[in-house]
C-alpha positions in Angstrom: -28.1 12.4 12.2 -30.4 11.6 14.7 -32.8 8.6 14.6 -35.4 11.0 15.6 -35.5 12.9 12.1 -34.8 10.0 9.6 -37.0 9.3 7.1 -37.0 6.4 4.3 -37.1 8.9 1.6 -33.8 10.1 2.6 -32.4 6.5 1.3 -32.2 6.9 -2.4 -33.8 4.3 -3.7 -36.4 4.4 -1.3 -36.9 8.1 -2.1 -36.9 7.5 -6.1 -39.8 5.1 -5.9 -43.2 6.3 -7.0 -45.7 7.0 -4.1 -47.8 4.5 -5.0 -44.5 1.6 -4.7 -43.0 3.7 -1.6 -46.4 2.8 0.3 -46.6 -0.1 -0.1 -43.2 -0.7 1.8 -43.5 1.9 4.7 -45.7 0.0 6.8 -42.9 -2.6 6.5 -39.8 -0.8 7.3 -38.3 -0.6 10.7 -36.0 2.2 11.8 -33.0 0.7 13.5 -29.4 2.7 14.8 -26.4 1.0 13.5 -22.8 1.8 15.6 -19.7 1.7 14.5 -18.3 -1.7 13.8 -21.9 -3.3 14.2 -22.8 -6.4 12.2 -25.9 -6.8 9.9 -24.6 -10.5 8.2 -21.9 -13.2 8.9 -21.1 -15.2 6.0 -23.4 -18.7 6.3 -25.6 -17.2 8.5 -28.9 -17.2 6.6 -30.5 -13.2 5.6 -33.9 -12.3 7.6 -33.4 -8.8 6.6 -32.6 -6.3 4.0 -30.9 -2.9 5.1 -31.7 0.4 3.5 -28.5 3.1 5.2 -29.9 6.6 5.6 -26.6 8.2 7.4 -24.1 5.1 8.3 -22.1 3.7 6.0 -21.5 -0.5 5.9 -19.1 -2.3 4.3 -18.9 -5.9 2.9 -15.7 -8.1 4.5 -14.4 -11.3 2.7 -12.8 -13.6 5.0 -9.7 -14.6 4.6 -8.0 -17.7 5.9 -5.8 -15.8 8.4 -9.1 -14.1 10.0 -8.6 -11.0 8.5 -11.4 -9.7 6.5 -10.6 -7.5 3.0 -12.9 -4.9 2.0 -14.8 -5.6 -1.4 -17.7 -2.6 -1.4 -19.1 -0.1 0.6 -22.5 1.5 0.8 -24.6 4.0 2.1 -27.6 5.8 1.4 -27.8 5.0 -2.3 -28.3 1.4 -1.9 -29.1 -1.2 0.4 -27.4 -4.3 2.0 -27.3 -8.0 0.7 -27.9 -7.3 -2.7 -28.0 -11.0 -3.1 -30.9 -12.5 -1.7 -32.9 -10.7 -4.2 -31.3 -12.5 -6.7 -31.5 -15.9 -5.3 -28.7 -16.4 -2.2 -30.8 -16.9 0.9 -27.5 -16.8 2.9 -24.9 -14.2 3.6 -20.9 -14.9 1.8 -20.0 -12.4 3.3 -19.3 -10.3 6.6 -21.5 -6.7 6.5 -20.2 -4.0 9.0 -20.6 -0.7 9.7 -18.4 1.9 9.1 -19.7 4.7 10.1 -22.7 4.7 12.9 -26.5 6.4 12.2 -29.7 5.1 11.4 -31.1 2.7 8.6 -34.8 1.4 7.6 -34.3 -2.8 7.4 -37.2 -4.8 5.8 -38.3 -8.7 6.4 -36.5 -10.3 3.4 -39.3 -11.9 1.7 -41.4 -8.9 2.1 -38.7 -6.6 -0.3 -38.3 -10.2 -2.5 -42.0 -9.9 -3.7 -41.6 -6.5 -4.5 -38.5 -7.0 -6.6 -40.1 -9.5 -8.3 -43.1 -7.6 -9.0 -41.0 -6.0 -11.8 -41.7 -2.5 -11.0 -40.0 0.4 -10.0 -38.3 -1.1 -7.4 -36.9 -3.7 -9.3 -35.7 -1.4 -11.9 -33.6 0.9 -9.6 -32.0 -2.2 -7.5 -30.9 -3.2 -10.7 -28.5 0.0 -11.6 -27.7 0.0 -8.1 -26.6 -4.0 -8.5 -24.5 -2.9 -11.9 -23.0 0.1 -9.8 -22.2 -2.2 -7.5 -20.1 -4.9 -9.5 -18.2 -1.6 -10.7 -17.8 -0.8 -7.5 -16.5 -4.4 -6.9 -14.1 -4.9 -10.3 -12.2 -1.8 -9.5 -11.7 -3.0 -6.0 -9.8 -5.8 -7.1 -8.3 -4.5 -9.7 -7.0 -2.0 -7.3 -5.5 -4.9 -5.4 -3.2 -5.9 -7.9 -2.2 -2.3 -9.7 -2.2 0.5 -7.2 0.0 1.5 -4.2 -1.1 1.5 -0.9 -1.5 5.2 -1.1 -3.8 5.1 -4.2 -6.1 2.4 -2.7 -6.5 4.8 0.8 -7.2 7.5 -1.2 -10.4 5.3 -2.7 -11.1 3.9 0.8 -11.5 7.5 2.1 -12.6 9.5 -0.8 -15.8 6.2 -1.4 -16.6 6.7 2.3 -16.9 10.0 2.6 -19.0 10.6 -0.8 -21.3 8.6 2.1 -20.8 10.8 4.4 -22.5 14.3 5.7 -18.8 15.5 6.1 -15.4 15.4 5.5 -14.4 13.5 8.7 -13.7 10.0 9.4 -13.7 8.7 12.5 -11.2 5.2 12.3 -7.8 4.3 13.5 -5.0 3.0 10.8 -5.5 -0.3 12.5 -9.0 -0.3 11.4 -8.1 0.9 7.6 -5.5 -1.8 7.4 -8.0 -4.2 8.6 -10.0 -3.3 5.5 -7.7 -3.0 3.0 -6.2 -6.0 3.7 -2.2 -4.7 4.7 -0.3 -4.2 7.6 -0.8 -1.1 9.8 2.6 0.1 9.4 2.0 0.5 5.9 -1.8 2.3 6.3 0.6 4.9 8.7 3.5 5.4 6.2 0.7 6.0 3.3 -1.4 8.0 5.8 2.1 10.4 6.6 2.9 10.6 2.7 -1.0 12.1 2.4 -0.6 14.4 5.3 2.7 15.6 3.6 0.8 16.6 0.3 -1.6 18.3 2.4 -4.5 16.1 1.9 -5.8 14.6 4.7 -5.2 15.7 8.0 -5.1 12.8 11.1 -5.1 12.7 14.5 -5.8 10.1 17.1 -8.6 8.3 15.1 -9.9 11.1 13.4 -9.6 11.9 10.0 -10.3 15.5 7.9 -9.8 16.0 4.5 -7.9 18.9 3.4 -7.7 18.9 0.2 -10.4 16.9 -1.7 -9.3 17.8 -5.7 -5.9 16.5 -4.7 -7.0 13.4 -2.8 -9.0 12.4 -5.9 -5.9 13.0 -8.2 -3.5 10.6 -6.1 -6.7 8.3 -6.2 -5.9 7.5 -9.9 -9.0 6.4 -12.6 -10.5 3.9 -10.8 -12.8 6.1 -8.7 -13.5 8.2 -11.2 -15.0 5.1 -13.0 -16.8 3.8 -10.1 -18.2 7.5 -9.3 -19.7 7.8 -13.0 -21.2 4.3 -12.1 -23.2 5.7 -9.4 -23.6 9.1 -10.9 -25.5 7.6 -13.3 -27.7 5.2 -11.2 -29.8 8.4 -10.1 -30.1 10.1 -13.4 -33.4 8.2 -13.8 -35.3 7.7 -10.9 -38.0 5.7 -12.5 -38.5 3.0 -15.7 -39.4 4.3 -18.5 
């Protein structure tokens, strides 16, 4: 999507606010283009600014003590970045990158922190999207410990790409292992078992999905609980 034609509304908690809330923000948000692999927080490093995605997709990066990073959450237009600060951490603890390039709408910190603590509609839908969130987050590491490589790709790709405008991916299995936390020899093997059941499709980077209804079965139960979760989140778009 090009910066030219986004709007805040087409974040969705910015476009579930009331008009009365959603101006009062606008004259404070800033419309900023995100590329792939671009950084919005280093854990330490103290937050100046809240991110709301429109079209790119980020992802929060634990670090590890080898230098590695390991996915815990991804994002993207149904929420917003650094959750955290609202709720009292003025610095990062984590790494936030973005997966997937486009545009975002970022706020001054303290600006979207008096709003939140207004109590009003804002506060109400950053809330849900906080509880979607920690699912988000509990089946991540419980996926960790219980599923195959092959299941937790299938969540990896399946949780982007519900982001997404389409069914591609642009990343290399360097990249994915990167994220998940396991060697790229094991990202290729899963990748080749996937291609073989005819549900993804790779080449070179890019990544098409063939056969969603049989990507989300190898996924297993865990994305089907953390889909509900943010299913949900949008069935009210107000208090009340």
């Amino acid at each position: 999507m090009s910066a030219l034609i986004c709007t805040p509304r087409q974040n969705r908690i910015l476009g579930s606010l009331p008009l009365a809330d959603y101006s009062r923000l606008l004259p404070y948000l800033e419309l900023v283009t995100i590329s792939v692999g671009g950084e919005i927080s280093a854990p330490g490093t103290r937050i100046t600014h809240l991110y709301f995605p429109v079209d790119c997709v980020i992802a929060r990066l634990y670090p590890l003590e080898n230098g590695a990073g390991v996915k815990t959450s991804v994002t993207g237009n149904e929420g917003m970045s650094e959750i955290s600060y609202l709720l009292g951490s003025e610095k990062a603890s984590a790494r936030t990158v973005a997966l997937s390039g486009g545009c975002a709408f970022r706020i001054e910190a303290p600006v979207l922190k008096k709003e939140f603590d207004s109590r009003g509609a804002l506060h109400h839908l950053l809330l849900r999207f906080t509880q979607a969130l920690l699912i988000q987050t509990e089946q991540t590491a419980i996926s960790y410990q219980h599923l195959t490589i092959e299941q937790r790709l299938c969540q990896f790709l399946l949780m982007t790409l519900d982001r997404l405008p389409s069914n591609e991916l642009h990343m290399t299995h360097e990249q994915v292992s990167i994220l998940l936390g396991v060697r790229r020899e094991s990202i290729t093997l899963a990748a080749k078992k996937l291609e073989a059941a005819g549900a993804i499709r790779y080449r070179r980077g890019h990544l098409l999905i063939m056969n969603r209804k049989k990507l989300e079965g190898l996924a297993g139960h865990n994305y089907v609980l953390v889909s509900r979760e943010y299913k949900r989140l949008f069935e009210v778009s107000s208090p009340g």
